[in-house]
C-alpha positions in Angstrom: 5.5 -12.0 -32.2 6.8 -8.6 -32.1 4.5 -5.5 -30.9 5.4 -2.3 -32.1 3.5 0.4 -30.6 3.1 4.1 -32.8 4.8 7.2 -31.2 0.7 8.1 -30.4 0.1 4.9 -29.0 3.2 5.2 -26.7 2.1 8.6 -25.6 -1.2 7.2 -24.5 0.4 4.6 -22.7 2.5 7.3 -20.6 -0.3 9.9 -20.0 -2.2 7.1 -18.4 0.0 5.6 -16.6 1.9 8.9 -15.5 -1.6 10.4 -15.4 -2.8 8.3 -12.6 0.0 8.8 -10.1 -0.9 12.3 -10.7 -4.2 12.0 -10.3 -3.7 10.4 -6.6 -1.0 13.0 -5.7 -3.7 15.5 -6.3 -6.3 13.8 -4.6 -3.8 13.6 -1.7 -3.1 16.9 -1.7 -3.6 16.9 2.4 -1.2 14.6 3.0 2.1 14.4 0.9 1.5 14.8 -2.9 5.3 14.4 -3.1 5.5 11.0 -1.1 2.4 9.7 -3.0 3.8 10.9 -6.3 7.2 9.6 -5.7 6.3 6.0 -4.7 3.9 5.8 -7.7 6.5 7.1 -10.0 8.4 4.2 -8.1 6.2 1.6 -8.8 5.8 2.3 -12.8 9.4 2.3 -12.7 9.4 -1.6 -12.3 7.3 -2.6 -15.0 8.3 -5.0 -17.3 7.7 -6.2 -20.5 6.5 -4.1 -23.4 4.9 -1.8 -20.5 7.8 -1.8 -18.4 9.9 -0.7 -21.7 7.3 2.2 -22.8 7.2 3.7 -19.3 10.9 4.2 -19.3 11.2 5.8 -22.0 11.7 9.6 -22.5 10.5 11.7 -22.2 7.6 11.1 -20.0 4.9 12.8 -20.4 4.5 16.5 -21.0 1.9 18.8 -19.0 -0.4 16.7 -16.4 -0.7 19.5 -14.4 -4.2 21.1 -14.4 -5.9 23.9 -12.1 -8.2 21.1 -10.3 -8.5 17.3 -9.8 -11.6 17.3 -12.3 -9.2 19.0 -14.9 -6.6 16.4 -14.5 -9.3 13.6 -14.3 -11.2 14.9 -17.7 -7.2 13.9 -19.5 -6.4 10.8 -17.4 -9.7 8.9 -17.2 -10.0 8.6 -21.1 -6.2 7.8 -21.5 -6.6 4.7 -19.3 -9.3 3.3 -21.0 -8.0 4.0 -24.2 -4.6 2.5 -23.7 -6.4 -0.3 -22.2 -8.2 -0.7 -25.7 -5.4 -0.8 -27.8 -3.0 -3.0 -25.5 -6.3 -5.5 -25.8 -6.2 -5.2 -29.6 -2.6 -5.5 -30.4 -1.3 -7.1 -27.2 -3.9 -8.8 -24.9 -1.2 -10.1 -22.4 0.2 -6.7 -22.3 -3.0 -5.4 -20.8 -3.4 -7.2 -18.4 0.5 -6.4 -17.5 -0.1 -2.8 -18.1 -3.4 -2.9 -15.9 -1.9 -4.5 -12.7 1.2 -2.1 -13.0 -1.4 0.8 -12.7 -2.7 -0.6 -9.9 0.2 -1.2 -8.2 1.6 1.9 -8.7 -1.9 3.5 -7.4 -1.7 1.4 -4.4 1.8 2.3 -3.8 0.9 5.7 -4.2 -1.9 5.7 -1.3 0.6 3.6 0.6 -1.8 0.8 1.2 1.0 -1.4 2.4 0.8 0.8 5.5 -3.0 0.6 6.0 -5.8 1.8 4.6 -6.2 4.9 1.9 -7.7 8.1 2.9 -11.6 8.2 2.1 -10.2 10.6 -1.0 -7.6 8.5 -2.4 -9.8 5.1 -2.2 -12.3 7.1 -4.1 -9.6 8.1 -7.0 -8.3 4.5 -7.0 -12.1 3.5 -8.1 -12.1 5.7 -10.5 -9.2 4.8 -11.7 -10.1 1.3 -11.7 -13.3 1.8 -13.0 -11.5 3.5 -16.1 -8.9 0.7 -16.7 -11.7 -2.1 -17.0 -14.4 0.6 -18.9 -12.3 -0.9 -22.1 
């Protein structure tokens, strides 16, 4: 079965996705919102699949910036659980693919292969979290 995703749809899929790596470079903004957002950008590069294919394409995603985390969150939060919704309802397999390369990518982005997250990027990854399985 073939999934074809609108334009819209796509869009959603980006902003979230995109939209949480920047959400953790600004809640890192003590350490290295660079580093953080570079190894999350990193990590959504590998997806796969449908996800994978969506993520790669251009352009990204215009305009995540935002004058304060809450700013940023008030866009992002939504976007992940609404392209959670409609990756359930059109492509339930793709959610789940879509979901885990979000959380890689957040993981990746707090480095948690090096140890644990600061108090402020574990927070942000519950949140996160929290909005991918509010769906």
């Amino acid at each position: 079965m073939s999934i074809t995703l609108t334009d819209q749809d796509q869009l959603t899929l980006r902003t979230a996705a995109y939209g949480a790596v920047t959400l953790m470079s600004a809640a890192g903004a003590a350490g290295s919102p660079h580093r953080i957002a570079t190894d999350g950008s990193i990590a959504l590069g590998s997806a796969t699949g449908l996800v994978g294919h969506v993520l790669a394409k251009s352009p990204k995603v215009a305009d995540l910036n935002g004058k304060s985390v809450a700013e940023i969150a008030d866009r992002v939060l939504p976007a992940l659980t609404a392209a959670m919704s409609l990756l359930k309802e059109q492509a339930p397999a793709e959610a789940d693919n879509f979901r885990g390369t979000v959380l890689v990518a957040v993981e990746a982005a707090a480095r948690t292969h090096q140890g644990r997250p600061s108090p402020t990027l574990a927070d942000m990854i519950r949140k996160i979290t929290e909005a991918l399985d509010a769906a």
